[in-house]
C-alpha positions, 0 to 999 in steps of 0.5 A: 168208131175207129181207135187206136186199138186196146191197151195192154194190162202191161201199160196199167201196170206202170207207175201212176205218174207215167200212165197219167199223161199217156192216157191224155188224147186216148178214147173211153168208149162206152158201147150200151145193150142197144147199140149205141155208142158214147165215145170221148177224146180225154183231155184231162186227168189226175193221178193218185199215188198209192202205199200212204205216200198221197195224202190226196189219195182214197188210199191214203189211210189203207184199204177200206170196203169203198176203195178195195177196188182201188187195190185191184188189179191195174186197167180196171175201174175205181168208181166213188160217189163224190160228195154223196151225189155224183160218180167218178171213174179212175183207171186203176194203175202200178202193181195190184195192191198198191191202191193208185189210180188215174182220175179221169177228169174231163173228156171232149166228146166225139161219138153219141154228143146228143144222147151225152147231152140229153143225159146230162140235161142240159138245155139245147143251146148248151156249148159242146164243152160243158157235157164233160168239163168235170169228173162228175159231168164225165160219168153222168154223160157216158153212163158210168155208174157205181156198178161198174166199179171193178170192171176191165177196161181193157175190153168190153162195153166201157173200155179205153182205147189208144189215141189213132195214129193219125190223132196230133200229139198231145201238149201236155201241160201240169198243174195242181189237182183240184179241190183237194184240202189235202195234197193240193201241193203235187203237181199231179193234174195232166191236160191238154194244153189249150183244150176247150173241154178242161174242166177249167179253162184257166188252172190254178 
């Protein structure tokens, strides 16, 4: 599958709030030991700020042994069990030790659909846009598992692509995270404006 080609760690490296949107129309690719290959578009994320300054955030109250990874170095991945049952995958970003992440949300899927599908277990007639309309959904379809936390995404089997240059430019839109108690108030969740595969169709 054609990409636009890795990322840089400098990109990663960056405030939270500016990787947040530009990771909107680039590629988490997942490419497993028989040689197939999961691929989608990302179409929504959140951003979770660091230094106690989010109180939404894992790192609100500091490092803990379940978010160090969090504090890692930026363009690796911060995988939590959500709710005790499903694995949510964040794209570590700023300088290492600040504790901030992308929570990758939603993705369109574009390589592999049938076996994301098949994974998923949905039924047969199931539309292409519930296979990852959710951050939960996202990682059960492309594999993503707790072992993968700390992982690069810069390269290797599960790794983030840059959009193509033949792509059509984003249109960002901003809304509130959701299903947070906590920091609900920020305007921290990026998607793309009228995309089928947002986890909700209408935003709050």
């Amino acid at each position: 599958m054609n990409t636009g080609g890795r990322f840089r760690r400098s990109f990663f490296a960056r405030p939270c709030l500016a990787v947040a949107p530009e990771l909107l129309g680039a590629y988490l690719v997942h490419q497993f030991d028989d040689g197939t290959l999961l691929a989608g578009r990302i179409v929504e994320v959140e951003a979770y700020l660091g230094e106690g300054s989010d109180p939404g955030s894992h790192c609100y109250r500091g490092k803990t042994p379940r978010n160090s990874a969090m504090f890692g170095p930026p363009g690796h991945l911060y995988v939590y069990r959500s709710y005790g049952v499903h694995a949510c995958a964040n794209a570590v970003c700023e300088p290492e030790g600040r504790g901030a992440a992308v929570l990758l949300r939603a993705l369109e899927p574009v390589a592999g659909s049938v076996r994301m599908h098949d994974a998923r277990g949905l039924p047969r007639d199931a539309p292409p846009r519930n296979i990852a309309n959710g951050p939960g959904k996202l990682c059960q379809a492309l594999g993503i598992t707790l072992d993968h936390c700390g992982t690069s995404l810069l390269d290797g089997p599960l790794a983030l692509r840059r959009r193509r240059a033949s792509d059509p430019v984003p249109r960002v839109a901003r809304s509130r995270r959701i299903g947070l108690s906590r920091g609900r108030e920020h305007l921290y969740r990026f998607y793309i404006d009228g995309s089928p595969f947002v986890s909700r169709a209408r935003p709050g």
